[in-house]
Backbone of each chain as ProteinMPNN parsed JSONL, in Angstrom:
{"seq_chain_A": "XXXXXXXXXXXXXXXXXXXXXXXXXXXXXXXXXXXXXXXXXXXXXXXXXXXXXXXXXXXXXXXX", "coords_chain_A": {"N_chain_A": [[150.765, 41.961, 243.623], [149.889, 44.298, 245.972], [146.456, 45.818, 246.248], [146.354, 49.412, 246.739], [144.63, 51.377, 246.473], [142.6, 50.54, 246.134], [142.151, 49.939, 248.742], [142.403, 52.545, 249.82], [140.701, 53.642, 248.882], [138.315, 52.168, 249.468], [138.314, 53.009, 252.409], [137.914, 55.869, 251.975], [134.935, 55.46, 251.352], [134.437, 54.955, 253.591], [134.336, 52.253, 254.626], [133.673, 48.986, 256.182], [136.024, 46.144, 255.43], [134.31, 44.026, 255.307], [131.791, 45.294, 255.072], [131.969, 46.289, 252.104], [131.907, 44.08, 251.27], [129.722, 42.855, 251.873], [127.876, 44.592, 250.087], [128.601, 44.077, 247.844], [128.387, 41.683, 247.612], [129.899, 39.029, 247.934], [132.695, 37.12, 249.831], [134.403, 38.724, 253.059], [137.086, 37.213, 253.275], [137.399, 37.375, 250.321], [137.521, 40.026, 249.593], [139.675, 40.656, 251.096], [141.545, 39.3, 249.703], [141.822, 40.48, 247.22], [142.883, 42.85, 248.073], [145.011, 42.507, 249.097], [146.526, 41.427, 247.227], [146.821, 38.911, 246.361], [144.525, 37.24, 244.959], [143.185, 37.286, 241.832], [140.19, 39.227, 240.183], [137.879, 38.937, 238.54], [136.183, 40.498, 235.445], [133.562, 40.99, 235.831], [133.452, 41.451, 238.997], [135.712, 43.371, 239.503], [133.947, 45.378, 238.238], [131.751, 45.317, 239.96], [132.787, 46.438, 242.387], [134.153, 48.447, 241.872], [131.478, 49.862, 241.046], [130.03, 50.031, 243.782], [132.053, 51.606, 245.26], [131.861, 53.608, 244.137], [133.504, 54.265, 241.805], [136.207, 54.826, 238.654], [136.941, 51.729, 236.427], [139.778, 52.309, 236.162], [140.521, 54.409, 238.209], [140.947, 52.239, 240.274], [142.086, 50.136, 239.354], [143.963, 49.685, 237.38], [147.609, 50.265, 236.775], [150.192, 52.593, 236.79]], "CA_chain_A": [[150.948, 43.345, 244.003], [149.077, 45.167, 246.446], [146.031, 47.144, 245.649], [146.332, 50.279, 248.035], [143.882, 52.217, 245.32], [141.233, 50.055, 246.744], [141.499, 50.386, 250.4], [142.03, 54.121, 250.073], [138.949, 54.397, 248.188], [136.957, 51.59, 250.842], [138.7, 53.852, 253.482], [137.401, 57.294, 251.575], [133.88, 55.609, 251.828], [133.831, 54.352, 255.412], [133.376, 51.294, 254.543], [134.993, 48.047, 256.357], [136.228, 44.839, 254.414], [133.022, 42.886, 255.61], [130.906, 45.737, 254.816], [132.136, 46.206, 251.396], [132.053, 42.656, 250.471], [128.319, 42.785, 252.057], [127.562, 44.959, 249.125], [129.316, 43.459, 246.461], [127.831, 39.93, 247.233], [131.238, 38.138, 247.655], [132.889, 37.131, 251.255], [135.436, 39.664, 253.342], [137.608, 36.914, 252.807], [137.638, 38.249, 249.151], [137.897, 41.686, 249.062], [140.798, 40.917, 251.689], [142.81, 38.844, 249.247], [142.144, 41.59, 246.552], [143.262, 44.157, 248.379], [146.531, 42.026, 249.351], [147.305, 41.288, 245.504], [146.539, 37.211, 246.474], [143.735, 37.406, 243.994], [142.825, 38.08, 240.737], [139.102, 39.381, 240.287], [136.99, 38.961, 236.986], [136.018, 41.991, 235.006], [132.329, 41.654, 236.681], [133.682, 41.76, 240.356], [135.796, 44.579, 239.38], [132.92, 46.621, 238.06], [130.817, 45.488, 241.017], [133.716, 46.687, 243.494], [133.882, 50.113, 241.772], [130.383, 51.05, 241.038], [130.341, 49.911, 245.198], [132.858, 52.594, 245.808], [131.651, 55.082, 243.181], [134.713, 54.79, 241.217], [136.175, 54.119, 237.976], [137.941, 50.391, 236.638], [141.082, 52.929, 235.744], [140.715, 54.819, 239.683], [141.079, 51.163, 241.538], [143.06, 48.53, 238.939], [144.959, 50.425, 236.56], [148.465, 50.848, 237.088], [151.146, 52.799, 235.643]], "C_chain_A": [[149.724, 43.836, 244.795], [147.793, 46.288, 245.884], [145.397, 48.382, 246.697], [144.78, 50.8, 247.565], [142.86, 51.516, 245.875], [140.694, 50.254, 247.989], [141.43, 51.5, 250.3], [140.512, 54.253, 250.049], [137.859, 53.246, 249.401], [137.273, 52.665, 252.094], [137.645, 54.794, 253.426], [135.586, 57.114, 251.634], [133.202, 55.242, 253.124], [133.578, 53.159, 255.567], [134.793, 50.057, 254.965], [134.968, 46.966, 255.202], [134.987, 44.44, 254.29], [131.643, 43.983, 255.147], [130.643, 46.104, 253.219], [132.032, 44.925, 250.382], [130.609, 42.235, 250.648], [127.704, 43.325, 250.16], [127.79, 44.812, 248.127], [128.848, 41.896, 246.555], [129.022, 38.958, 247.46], [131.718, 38.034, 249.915], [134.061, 37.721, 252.021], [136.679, 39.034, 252.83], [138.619, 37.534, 250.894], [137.944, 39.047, 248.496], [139.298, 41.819, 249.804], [141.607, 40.195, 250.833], [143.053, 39.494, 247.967], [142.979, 42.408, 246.976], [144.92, 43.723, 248.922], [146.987, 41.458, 248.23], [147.55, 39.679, 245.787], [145.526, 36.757, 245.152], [142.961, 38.152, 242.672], [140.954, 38.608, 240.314], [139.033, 39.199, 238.909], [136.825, 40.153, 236.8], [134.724, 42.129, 236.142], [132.529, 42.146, 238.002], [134.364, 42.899, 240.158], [135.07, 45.992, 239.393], [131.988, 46.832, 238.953], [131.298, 46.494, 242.22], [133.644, 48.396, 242.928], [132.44, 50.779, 241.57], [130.238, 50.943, 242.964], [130.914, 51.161, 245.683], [132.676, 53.556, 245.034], [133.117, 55.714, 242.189], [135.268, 54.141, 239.703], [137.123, 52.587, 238.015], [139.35, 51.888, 236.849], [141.619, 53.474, 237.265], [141.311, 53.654, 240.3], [142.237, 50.276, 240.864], [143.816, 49.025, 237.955], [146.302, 51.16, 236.942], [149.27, 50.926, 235.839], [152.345, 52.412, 235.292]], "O_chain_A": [[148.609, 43.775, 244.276], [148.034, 47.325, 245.267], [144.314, 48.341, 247.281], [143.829, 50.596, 248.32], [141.966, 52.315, 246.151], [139.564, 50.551, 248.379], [140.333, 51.929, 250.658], [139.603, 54.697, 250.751], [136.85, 53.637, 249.988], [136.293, 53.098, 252.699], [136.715, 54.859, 254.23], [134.867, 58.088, 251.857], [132.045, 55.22, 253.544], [132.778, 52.764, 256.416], [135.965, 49.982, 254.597], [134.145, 46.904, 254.289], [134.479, 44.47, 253.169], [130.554, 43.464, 254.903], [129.48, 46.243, 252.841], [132.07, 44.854, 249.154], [130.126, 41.424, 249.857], [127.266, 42.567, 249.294], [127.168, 45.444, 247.273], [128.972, 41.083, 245.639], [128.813, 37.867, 246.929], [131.222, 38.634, 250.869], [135.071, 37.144, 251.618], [137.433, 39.702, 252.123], [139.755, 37.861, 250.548], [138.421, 39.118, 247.363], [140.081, 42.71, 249.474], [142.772, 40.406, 251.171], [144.146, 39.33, 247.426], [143.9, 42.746, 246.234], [145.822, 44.544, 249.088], [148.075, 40.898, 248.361], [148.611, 39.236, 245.347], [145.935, 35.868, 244.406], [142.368, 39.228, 242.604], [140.504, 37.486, 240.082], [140.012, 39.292, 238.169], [137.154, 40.991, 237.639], [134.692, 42.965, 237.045], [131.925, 43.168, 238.326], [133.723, 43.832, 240.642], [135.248, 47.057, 239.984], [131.378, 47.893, 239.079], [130.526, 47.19, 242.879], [133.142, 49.328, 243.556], [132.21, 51.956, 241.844], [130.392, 52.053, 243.475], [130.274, 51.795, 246.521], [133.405, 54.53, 245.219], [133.57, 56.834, 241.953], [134.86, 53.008, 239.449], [137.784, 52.204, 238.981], [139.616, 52.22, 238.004], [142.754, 53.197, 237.654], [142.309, 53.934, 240.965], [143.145, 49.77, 241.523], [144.682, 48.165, 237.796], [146.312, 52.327, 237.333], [149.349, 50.31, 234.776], [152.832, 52.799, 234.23]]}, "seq_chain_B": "XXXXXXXXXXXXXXXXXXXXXXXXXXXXXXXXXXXXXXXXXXXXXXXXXXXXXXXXXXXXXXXXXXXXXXXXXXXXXXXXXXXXXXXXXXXXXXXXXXXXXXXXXXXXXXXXXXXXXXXXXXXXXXXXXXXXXXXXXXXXXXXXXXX", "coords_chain_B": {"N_chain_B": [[124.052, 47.371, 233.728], [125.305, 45.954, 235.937], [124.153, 46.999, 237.447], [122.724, 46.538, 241.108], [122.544, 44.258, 240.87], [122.971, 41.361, 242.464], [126.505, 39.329, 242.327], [127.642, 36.141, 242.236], [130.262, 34.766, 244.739], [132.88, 34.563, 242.746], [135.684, 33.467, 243.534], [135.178, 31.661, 245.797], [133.195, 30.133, 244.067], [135.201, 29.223, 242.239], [137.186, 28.274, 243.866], [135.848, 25.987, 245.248], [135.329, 24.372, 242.893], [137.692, 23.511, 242.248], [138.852, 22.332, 244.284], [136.776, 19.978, 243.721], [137.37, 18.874, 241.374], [140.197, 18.31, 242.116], [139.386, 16.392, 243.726], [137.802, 14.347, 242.052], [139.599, 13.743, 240.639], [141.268, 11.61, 242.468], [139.805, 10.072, 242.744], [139.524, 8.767, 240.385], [141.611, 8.002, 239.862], [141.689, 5.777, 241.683], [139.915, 4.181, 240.851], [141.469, 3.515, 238.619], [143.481, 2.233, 239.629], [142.019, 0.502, 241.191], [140.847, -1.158, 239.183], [143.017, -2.264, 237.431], [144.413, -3.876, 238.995], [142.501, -5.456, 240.068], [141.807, -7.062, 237.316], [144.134, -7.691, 236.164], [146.454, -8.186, 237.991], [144.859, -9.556, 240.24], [143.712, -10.919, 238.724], [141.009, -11.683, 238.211], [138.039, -12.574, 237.001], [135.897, -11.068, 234.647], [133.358, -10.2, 235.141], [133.743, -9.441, 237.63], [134.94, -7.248, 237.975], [133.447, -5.37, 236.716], [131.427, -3.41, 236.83], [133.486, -1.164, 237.826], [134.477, -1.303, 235.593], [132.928, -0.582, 233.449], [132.389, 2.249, 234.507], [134.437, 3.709, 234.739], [135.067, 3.455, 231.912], [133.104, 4.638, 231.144], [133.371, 7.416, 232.32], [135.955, 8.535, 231.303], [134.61, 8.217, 228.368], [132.729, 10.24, 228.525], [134.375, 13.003, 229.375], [135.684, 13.211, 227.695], [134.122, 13.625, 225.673], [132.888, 16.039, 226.318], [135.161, 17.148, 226.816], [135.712, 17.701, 223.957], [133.16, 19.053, 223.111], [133.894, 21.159, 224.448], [135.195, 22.895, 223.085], [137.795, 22.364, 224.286], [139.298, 20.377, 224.343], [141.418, 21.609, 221.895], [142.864, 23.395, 222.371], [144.216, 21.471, 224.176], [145.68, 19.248, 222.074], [145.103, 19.671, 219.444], [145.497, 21.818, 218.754], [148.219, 21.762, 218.436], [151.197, 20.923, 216.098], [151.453, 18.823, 213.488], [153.436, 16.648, 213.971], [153.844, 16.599, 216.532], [151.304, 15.735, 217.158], [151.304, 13.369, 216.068], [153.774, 12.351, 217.675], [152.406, 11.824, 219.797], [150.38, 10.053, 219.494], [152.113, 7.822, 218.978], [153.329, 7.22, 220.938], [151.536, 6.602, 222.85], [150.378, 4.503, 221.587], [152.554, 2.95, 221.889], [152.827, 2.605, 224.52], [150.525, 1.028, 224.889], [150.632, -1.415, 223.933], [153.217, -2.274, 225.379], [151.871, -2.823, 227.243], [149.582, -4.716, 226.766], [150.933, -6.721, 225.874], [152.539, -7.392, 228.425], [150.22, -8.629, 229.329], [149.942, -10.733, 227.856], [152.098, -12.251, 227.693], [152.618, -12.901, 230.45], [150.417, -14.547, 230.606], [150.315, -16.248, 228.559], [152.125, -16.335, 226.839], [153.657, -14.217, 224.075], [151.533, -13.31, 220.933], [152.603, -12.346, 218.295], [151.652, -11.336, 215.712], [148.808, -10.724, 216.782], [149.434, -9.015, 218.68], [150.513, -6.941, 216.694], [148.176, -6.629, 214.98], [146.688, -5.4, 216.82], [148.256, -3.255, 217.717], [147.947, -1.51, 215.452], [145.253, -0.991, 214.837], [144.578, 0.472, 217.147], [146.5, 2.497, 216.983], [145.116, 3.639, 214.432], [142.453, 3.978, 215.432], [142.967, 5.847, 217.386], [143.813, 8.346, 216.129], [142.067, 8.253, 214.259], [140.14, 9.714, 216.125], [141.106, 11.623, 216.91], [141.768, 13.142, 214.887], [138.503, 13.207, 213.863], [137.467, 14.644, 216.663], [138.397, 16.901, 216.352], [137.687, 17.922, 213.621], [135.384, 18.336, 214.279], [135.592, 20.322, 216.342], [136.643, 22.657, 214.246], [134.392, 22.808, 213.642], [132.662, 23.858, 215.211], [134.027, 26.084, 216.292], [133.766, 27.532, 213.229], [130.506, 27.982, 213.689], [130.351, 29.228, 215.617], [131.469, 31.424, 214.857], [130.163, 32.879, 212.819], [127.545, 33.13, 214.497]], "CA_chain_B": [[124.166, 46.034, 233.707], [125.76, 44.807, 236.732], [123.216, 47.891, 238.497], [121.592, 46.118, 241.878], [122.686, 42.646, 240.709], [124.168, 40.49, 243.163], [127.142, 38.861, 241.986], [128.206, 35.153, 243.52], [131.608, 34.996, 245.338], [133.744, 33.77, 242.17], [136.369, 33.223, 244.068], [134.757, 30.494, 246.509], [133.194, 28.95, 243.275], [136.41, 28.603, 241.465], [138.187, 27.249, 245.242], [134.944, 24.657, 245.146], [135.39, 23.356, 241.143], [138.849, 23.311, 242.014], [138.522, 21.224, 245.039], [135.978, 19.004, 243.443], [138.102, 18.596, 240.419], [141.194, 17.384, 242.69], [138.45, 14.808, 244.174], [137.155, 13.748, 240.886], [141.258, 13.257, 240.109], [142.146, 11.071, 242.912], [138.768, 9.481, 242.541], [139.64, 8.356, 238.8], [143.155, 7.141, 239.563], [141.316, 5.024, 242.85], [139.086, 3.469, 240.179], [142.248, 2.583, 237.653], [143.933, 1.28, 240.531], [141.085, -0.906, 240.864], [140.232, -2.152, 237.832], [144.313, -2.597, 236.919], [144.885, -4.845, 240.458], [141.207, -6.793, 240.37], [142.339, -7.742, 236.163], [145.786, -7.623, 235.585], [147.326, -8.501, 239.477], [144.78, -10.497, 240.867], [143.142, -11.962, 237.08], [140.001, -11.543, 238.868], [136.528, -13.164, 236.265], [135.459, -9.997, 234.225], [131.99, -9.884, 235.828], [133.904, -9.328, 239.219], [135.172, -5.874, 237.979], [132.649, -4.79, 235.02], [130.931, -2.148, 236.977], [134.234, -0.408, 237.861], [134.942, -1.402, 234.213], [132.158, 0.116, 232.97], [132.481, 3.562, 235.537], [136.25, 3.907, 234.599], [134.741, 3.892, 230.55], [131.915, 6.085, 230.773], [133.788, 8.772, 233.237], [136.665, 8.859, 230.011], [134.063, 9.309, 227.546], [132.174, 11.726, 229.348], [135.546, 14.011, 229.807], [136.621, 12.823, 226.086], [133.39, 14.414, 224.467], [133.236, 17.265, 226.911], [136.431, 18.529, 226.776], [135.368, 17.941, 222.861], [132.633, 20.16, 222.96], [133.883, 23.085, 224.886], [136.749, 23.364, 222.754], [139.38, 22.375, 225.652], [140.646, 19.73, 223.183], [141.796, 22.106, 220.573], [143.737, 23.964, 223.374], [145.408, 21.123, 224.344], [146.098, 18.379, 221.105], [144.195, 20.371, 218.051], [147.235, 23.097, 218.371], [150.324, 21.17, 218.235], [151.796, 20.475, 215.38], [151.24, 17.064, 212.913], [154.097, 15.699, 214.499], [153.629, 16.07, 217.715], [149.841, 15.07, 217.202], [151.868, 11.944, 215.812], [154.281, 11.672, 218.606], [151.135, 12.014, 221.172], [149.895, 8.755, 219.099], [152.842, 6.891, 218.79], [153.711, 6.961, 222.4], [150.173, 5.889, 223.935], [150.267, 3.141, 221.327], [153.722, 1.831, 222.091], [152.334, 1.995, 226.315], [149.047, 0.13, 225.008], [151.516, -2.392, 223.018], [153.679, -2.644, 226.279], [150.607, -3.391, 228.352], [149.159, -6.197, 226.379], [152.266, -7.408, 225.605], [153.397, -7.802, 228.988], [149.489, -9.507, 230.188], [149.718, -11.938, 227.432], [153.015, -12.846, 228.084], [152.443, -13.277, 231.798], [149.354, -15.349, 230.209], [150.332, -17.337, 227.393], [153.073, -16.331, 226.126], [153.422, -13.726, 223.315], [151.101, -13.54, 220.045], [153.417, -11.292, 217.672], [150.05, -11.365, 215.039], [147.961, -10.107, 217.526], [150.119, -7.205, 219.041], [150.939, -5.843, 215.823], [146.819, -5.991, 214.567], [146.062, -4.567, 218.169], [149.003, -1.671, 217.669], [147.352, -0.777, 214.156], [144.015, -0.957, 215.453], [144.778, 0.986, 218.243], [146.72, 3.744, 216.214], [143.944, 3.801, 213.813], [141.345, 4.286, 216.07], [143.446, 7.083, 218.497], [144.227, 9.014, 215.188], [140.557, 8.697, 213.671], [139.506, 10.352, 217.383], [142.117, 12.875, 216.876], [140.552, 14.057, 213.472], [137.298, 13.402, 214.08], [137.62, 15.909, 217.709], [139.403, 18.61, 215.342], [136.626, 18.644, 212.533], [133.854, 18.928, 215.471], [136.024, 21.894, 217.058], [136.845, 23.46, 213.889], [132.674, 23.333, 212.845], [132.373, 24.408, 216.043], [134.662, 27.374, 215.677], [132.974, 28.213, 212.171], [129.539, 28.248, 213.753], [130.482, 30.932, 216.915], [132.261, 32.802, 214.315], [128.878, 33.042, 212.338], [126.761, 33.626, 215.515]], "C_chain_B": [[124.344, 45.386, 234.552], [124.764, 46.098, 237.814], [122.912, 46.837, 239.73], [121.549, 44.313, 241.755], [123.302, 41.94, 241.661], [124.8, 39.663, 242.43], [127.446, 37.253, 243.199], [129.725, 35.595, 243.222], [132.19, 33.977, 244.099], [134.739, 33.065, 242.594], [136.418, 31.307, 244.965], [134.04, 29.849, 245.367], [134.422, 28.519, 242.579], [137.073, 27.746, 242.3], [137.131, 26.075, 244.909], [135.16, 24.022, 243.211], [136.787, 22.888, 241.571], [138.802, 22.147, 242.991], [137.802, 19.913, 244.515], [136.593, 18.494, 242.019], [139.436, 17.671, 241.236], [140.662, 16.135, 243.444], [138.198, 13.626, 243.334], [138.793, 12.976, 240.383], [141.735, 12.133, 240.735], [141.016, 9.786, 242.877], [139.337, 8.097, 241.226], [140.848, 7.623, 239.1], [143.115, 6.139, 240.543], [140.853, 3.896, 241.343], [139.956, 2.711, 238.986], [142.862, 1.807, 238.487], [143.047, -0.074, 240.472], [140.933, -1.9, 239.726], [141.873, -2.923, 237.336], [144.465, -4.032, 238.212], [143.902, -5.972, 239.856], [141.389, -7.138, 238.664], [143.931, -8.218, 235.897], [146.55, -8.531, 236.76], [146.578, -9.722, 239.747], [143.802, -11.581, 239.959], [141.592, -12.785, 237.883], [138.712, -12.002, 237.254], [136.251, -11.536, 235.681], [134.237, -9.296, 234.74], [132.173, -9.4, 237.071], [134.496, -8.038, 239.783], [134.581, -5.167, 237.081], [132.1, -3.486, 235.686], [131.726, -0.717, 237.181], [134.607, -0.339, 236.543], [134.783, -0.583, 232.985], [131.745, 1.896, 233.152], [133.704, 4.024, 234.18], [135.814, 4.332, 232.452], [133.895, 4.893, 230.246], [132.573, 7.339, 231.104], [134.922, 9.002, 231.671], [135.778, 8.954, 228.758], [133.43, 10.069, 227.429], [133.055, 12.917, 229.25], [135.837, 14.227, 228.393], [135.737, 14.044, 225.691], [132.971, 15.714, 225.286], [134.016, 18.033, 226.435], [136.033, 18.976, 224.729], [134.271, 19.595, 222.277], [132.528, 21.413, 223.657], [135.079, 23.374, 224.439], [138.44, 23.361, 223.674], [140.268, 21.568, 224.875], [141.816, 20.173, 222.094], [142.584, 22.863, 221.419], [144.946, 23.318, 223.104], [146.487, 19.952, 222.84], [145.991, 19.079, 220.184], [145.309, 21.41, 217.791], [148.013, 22.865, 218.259], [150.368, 20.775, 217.27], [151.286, 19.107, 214.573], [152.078, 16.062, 213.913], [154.326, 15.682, 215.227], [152.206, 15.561, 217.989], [150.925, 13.154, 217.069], [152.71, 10.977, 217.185], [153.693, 11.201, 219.548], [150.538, 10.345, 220.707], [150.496, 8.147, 219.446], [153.515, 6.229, 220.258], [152.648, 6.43, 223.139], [150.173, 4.946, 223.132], [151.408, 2.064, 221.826], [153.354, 1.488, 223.843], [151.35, 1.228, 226.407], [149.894, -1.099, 224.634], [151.941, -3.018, 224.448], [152.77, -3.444, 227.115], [149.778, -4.975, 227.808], [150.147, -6.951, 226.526], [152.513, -8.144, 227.391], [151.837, -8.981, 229.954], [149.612, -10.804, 229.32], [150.95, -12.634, 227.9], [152.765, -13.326, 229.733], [151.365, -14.801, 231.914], [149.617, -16.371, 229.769], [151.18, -17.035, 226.703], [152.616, -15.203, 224.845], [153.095, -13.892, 221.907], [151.598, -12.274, 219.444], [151.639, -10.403, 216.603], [149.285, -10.474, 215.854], [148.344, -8.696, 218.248], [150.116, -6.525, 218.128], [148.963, -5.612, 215.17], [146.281, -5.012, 215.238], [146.666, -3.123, 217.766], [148.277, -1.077, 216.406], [145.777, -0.192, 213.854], [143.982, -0.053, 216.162], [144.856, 2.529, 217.57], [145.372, 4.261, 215.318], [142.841, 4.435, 214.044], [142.009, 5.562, 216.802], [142.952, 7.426, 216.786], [142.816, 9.625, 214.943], [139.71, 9.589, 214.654], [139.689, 11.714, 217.203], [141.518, 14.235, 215.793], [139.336, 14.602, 213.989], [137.071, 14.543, 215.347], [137.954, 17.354, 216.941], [138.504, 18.784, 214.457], [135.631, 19.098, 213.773], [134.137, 20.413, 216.028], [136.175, 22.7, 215.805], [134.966, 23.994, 213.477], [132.329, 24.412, 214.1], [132.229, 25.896, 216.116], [133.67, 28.045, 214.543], [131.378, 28.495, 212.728], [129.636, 29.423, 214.933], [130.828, 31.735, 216.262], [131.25, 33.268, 213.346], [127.731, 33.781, 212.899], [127.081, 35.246, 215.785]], "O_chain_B": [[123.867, 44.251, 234.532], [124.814, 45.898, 239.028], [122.79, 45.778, 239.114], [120.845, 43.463, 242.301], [124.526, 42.002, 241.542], [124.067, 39.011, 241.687], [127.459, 37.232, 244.43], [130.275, 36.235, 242.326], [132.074, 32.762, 244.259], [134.839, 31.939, 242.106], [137.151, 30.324, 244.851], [134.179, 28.637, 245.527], [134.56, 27.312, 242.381], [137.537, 26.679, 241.898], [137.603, 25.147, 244.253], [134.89, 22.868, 242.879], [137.059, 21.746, 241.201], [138.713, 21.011, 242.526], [138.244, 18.824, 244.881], [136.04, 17.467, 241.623], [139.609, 16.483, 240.963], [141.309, 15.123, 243.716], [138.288, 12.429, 243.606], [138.943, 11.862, 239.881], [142.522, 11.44, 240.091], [141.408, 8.623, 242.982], [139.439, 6.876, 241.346], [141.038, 6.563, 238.503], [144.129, 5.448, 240.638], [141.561, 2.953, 240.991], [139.558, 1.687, 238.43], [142.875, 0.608, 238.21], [143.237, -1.183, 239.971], [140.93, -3.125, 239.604], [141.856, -4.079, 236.912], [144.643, -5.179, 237.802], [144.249, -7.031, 239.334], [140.626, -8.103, 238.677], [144.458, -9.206, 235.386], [147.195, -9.523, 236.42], [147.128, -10.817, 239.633], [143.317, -12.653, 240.32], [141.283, -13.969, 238.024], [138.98, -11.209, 236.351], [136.485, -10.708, 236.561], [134.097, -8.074, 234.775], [131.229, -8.962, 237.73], [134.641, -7.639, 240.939], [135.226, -4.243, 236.584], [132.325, -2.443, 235.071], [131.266, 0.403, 236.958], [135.115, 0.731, 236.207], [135.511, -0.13, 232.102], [131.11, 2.608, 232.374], [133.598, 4.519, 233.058], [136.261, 5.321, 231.872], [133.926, 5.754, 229.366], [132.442, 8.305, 230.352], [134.436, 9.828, 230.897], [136.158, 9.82, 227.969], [133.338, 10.735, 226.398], [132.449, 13.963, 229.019], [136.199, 15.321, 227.959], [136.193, 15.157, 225.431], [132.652, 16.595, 224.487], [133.902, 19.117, 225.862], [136.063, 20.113, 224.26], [134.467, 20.576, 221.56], [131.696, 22.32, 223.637], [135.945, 23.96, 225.088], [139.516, 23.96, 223.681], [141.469, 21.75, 224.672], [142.73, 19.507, 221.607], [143.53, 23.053, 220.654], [145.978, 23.642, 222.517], [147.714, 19.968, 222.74], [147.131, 19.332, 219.794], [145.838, 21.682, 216.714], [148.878, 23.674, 217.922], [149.453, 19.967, 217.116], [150.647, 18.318, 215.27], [151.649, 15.056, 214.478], [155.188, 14.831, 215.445], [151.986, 14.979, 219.051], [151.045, 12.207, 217.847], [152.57, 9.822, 217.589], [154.16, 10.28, 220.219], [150.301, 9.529, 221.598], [150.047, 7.486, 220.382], [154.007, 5.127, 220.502], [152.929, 5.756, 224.13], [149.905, 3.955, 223.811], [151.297, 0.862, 222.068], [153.554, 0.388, 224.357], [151.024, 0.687, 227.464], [149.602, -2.0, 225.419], [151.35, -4.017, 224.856], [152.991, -4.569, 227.563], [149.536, -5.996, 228.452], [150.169, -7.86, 227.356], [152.645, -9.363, 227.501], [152.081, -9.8, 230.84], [149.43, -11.89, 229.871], [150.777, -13.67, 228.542], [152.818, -14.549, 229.859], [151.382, -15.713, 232.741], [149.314, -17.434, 230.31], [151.069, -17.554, 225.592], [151.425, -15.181, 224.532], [153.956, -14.495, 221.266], [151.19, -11.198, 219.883], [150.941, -9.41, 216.809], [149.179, -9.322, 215.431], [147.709, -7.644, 218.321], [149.763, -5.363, 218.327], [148.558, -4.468, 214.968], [145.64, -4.056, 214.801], [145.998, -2.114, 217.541], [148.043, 0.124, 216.54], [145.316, 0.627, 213.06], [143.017, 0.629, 215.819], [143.993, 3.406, 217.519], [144.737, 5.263, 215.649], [142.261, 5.221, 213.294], [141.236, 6.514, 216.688], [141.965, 6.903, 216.269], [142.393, 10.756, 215.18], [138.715, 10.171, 214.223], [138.904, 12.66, 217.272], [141.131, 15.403, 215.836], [139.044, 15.731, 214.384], [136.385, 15.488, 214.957], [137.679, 18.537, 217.141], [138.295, 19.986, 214.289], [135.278, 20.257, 213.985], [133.35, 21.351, 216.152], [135.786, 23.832, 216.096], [134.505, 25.093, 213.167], [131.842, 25.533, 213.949], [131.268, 26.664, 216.072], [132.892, 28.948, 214.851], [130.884, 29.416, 212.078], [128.904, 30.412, 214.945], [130.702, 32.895, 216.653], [131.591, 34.379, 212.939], [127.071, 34.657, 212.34], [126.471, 35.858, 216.662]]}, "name": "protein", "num_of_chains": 2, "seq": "XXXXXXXXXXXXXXXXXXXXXXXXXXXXXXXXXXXXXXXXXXXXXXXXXXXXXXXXXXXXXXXXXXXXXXXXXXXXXXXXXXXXXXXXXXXXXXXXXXXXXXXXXXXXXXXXXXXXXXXXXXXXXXXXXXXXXXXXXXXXXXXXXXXXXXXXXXXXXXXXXXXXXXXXXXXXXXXXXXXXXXXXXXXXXXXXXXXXXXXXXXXXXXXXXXX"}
């Protein structure tokens, strides 16, 4: 499944794939097969990806 | 906790174990090839395949007492049942049985005596592995659940 909840929020901080994945330590590759529901992340990359975007786990990976 | 930390790309280490795991796989089944052809096929002098002999034994009890001590054994054997622990025996002894069976015969003809000490031997020894792996994982168990 897709996670939109992520690009919004990389969107909402300006931030591209490659620049987001700069700051999280990991390679665009990565954050692009997150964000296309190809890959599953660990809890740590999760928490890296939201404190990154200033957001919580529940804002980005929590669905209802 | 994860403040200012760089994280590595899990992702690209899990693709690399995984990769190097399907290497290590085709690797291992190169090296039975070998050793099965240069004994069995072409009844090659023992000295003329001992180092693959010797590879091919260490790399299985390397994996054996590994998987032993990170609890991967108890996953996969240590959870099933008695009697499929049993069936898991009874079936690698009757393919070890087959396998002698069919070099002596190719050899010298079949020694009934000797298959059936080998199959009891064999069982014996799997079984006692079987245990012995399952007390190590359950101490194991009891000592993390202590920690």
């Amino acid at each position: 499944m897709k996670n939109k909840k992520m690009k919004i929020a990389r969107i909402e901080n300006d931030l591209s794939q490659e620049q987001l994945a700069e700051k999280v330590g990991v390679t665009r590759q990565t954050i692009l097969m997150i964000e296309a529901g190809n890959y599953n992340p660990s809890l740590n990359l999760c928490i890296a990806i939201c404190k990154a975007l200033n957001k919580t786990l529940n804002d980005l990976f929590w669905e209802e | 906790m994860f403040i200012g930390k760089k994280i590595n790309d899990e992702r690209i280490t899990q693709t690399k174990h995984k990769i190097a795991s399907e290497a290590f796989g085709i690797m291992f089944l190169a090296l039975t090839i070998i050793v099965f052809v240069k004994s069995i096929v072409l009844e090659m002098p023992t000295k003329e395949y001992f180092t693959e002999f010797i590879l091919y034994m260490g790399i299985s009890l390397y994996v054996f007492i590994r998987m032993i001590m990170s609890s991967v054994y108890a996953v996969n054997i240590q959870n099933s049942n008695q009697k499929n622990k049993l069936k898991i025996v009874i079936i690698s002894d009757i393919v070890f049985l087959l396998s002698i069976g069919a070099i002596q015969y190719s050899q010298s003809g079949l020694n009934i005596v000797f298959l059936l000490f080998a199959g009891i031997t064999y069982f014996a020894a799997f079984y006692g592995l079987l245990w012995l792996s399952g007390k190590i994982t359950e101490l194991r168990n009891k000592t993390d659940d202590n920690a």
